[in-house]
C-alpha positions as CSV (number, residue, x, y, z in Angstrom):
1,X,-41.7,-57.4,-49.2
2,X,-45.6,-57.5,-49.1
3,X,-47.2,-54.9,-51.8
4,X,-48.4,-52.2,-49.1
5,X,-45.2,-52.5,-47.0
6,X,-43.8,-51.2,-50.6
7,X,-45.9,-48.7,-50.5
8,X,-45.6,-47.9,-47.3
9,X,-42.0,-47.2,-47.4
10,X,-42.3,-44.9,-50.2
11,X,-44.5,-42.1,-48.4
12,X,-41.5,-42.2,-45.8
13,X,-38.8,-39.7,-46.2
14,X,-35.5,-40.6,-45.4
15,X,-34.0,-40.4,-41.7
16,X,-36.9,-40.6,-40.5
17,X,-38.2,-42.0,-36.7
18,X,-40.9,-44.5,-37.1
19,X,-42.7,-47.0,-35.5
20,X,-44.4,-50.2,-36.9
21,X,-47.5,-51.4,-35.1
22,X,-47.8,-55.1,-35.9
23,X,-44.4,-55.4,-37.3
24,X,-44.5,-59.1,-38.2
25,X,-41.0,-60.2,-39.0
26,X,-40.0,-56.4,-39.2
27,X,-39.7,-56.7,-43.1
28,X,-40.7,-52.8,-43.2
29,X,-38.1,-51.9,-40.4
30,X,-35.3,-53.8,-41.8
31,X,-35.8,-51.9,-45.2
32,X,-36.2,-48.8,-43.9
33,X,-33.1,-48.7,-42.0
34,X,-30.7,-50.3,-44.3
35,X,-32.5,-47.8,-47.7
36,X,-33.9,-44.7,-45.8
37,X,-31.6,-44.8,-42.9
38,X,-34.2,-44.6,-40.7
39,X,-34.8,-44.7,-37.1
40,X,-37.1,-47.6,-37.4
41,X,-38.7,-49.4,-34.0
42,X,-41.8,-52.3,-34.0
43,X,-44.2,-53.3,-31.8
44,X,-45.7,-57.0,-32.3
45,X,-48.6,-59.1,-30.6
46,X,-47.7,-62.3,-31.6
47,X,-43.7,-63.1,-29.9
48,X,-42.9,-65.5,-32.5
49,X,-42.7,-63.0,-35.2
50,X,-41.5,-60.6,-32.4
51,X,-38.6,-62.6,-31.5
52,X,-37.7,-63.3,-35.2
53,X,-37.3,-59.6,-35.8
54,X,-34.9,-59.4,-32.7
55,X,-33.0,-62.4,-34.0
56,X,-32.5,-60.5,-36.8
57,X,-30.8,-57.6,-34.8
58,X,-34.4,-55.4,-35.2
59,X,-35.4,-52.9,-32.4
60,X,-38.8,-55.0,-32.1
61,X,-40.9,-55.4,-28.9
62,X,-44.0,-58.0,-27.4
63,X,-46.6,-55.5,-27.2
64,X,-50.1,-54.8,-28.2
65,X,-51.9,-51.7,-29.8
66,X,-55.0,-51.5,-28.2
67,X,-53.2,-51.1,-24.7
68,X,-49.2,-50.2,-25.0
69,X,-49.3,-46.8,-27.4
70,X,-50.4,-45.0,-24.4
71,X,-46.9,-45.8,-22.4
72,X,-45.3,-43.8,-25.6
73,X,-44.7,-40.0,-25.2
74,X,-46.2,-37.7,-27.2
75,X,-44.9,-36.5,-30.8
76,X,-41.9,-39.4,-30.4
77,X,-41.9,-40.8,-33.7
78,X,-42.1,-39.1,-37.3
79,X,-44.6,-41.6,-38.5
80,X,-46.0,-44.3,-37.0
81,X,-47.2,-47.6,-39.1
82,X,-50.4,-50.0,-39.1
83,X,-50.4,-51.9,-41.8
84,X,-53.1,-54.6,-42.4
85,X,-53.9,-54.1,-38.6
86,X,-56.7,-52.2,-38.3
87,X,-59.5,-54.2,-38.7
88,X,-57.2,-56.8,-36.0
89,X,-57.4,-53.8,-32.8
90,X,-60.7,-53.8,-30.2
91,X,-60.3,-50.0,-30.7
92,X,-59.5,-48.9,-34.2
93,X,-60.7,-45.5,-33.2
94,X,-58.7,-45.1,-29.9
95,X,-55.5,-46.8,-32.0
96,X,-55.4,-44.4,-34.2
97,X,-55.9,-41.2,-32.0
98,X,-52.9,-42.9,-30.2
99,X,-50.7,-42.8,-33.5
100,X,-51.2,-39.4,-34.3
101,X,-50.6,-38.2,-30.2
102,X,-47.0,-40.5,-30.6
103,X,-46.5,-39.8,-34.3
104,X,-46.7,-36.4,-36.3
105,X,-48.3,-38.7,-39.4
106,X,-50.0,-41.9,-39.0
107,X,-50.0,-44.1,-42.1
108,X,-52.7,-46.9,-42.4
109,X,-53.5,-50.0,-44.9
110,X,-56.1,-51.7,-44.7
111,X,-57.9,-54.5,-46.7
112,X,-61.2,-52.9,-48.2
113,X,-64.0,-55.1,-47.6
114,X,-66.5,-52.5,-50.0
115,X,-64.6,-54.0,-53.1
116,X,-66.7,-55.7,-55.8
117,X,-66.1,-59.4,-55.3
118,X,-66.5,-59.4,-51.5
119,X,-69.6,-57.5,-52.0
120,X,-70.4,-60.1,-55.0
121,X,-69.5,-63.2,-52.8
122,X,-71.8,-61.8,-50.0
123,X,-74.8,-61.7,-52.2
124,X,-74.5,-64.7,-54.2
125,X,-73.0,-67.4,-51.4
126,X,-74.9,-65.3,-48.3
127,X,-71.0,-66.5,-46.8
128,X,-68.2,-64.4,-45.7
129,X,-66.3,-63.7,-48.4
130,X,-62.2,-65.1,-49.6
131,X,-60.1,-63.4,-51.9
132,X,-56.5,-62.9,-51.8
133,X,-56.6,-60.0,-49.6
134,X,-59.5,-61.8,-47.6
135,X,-57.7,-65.2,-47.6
136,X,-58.9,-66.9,-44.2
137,X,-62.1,-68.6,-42.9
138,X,-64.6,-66.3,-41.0
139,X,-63.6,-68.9,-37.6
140,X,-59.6,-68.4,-38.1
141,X,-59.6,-65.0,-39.0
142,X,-58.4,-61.8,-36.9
143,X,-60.4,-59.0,-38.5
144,X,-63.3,-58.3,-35.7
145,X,-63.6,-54.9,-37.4
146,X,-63.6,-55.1,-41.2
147,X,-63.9,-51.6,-42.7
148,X,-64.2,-50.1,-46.6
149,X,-62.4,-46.9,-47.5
150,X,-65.6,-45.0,-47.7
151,X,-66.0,-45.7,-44.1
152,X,-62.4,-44.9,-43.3
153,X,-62.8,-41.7,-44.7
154,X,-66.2,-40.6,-42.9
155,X,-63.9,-41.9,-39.8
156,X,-60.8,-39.2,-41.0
157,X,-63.9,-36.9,-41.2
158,X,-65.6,-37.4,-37.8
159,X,-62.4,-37.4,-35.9
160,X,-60.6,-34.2,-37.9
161,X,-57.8,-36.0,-39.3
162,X,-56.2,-34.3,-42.4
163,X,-55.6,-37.0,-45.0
164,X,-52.6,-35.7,-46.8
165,X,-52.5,-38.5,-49.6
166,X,-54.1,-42.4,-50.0
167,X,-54.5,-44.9,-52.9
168,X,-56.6,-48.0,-53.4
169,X,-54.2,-50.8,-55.2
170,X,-55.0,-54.3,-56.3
171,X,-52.8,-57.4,-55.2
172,X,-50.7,-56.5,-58.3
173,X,-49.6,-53.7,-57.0
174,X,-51.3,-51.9,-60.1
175,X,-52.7,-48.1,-58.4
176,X,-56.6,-47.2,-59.3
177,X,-57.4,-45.4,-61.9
178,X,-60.3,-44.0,-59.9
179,X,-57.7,-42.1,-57.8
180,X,-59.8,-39.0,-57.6
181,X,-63.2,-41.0,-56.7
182,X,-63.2,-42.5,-52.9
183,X,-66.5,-44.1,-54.5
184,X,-65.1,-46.4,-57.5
185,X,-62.0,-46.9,-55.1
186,X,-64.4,-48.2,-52.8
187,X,-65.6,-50.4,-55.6
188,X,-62.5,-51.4,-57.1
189,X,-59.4,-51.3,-54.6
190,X,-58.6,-54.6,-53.2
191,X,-56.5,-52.9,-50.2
192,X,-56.0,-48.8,-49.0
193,X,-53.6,-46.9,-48.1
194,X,-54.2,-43.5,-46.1
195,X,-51.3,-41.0,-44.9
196,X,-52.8,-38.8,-42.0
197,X,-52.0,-35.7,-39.8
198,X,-54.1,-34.1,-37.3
199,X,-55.8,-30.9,-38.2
């Protein structure tokens, strides 16, 4: 399973209801049910990967975040998942009021494009940058709204979302040691992860 999926699943407590927006495969989903016993449900834009996760006996659905969360009543799920998505939606703003109305915590990861070497590849090519996390060309990429953890936490901020725990981790999996400084995580962490509330 993919480093923040990891991750993920350990800020989920066990029997819990949850949905995962952008599923994939449902790699998150199939873990969680079979080692948290969870109530675990998907939603994913591209039906390939939607109708693997069926195949594989997943509850998984074709849908889209930008326009089906609203069809979902409120306070239905425990948590609700975007993983790697964010910078994918038209509306990462409106997405993410949706998860909190659905879910009572949202949990978010993200690719952080204020780390050192995209900054670093910026300034000395004047391209957009590739890293491991960043791994397509600007033309075949889906990000239309990259983002960096400072600006994800002036975001939290604006819109009064409690952030109840996050962590900046490198494609190792190895956690910052700059936990307590959104600045140096902004610097160093190759990808975020943010567990929110609303206030």
């Amino acid at each position: 399973m993919r480093l923040d999926l990891r991750l993920i699943a350990e800020m989920i407590t066990p029997g819990a209801r949850v949905l995962d927006i952008g599923c994939g495969d449902g790699a998150l989903l199939a873990h969680l049910t079979a080692e948290k016993g969870a109530d675990a449900r998907g939603i994913e834009i591209d039906m390939a990967e939607a109708t693997r996760a069926v195949a594989a006996g997943l509850a998984v659905i074709h849908g889209d975040a930008d326009h089906d969360l609203a069809s979902y009543p409120d306070g239905a799920f425990d948590y609700v998942v975007l993983s790697r998505t964010l910078q994918a939606v038209e509306r990462p703003r409106e997405v993410l009021r949706q998860m909190l109305r659905i879910g009572r915590r949202a949990i978010v990861s993200f690719p952080n494009f204020g780390h050192w070497l995209v900054r670093w590849q910026v300034l000395a090519t004047g391209r957009m940058p590739m890293t491991d996390t960043w791994h397509r060309a600007w033309y075949e990429t889906p990000n239309i709204h990259p983002c960096t953890i400072r600006d994800f936490f002036d975001l939290c901020a604006l819109e009064g979302y409690v952030v109840e725990q996050w962590l900046a981790v490198d494609e190792r999996g190895l956690k910052a040691p700059w936990k307590r400084s959104p600045q140096l995580a902004n610097l160093f962490g190759e990808q975020a992860l943010f567990l929110l509330r609303r206030g």
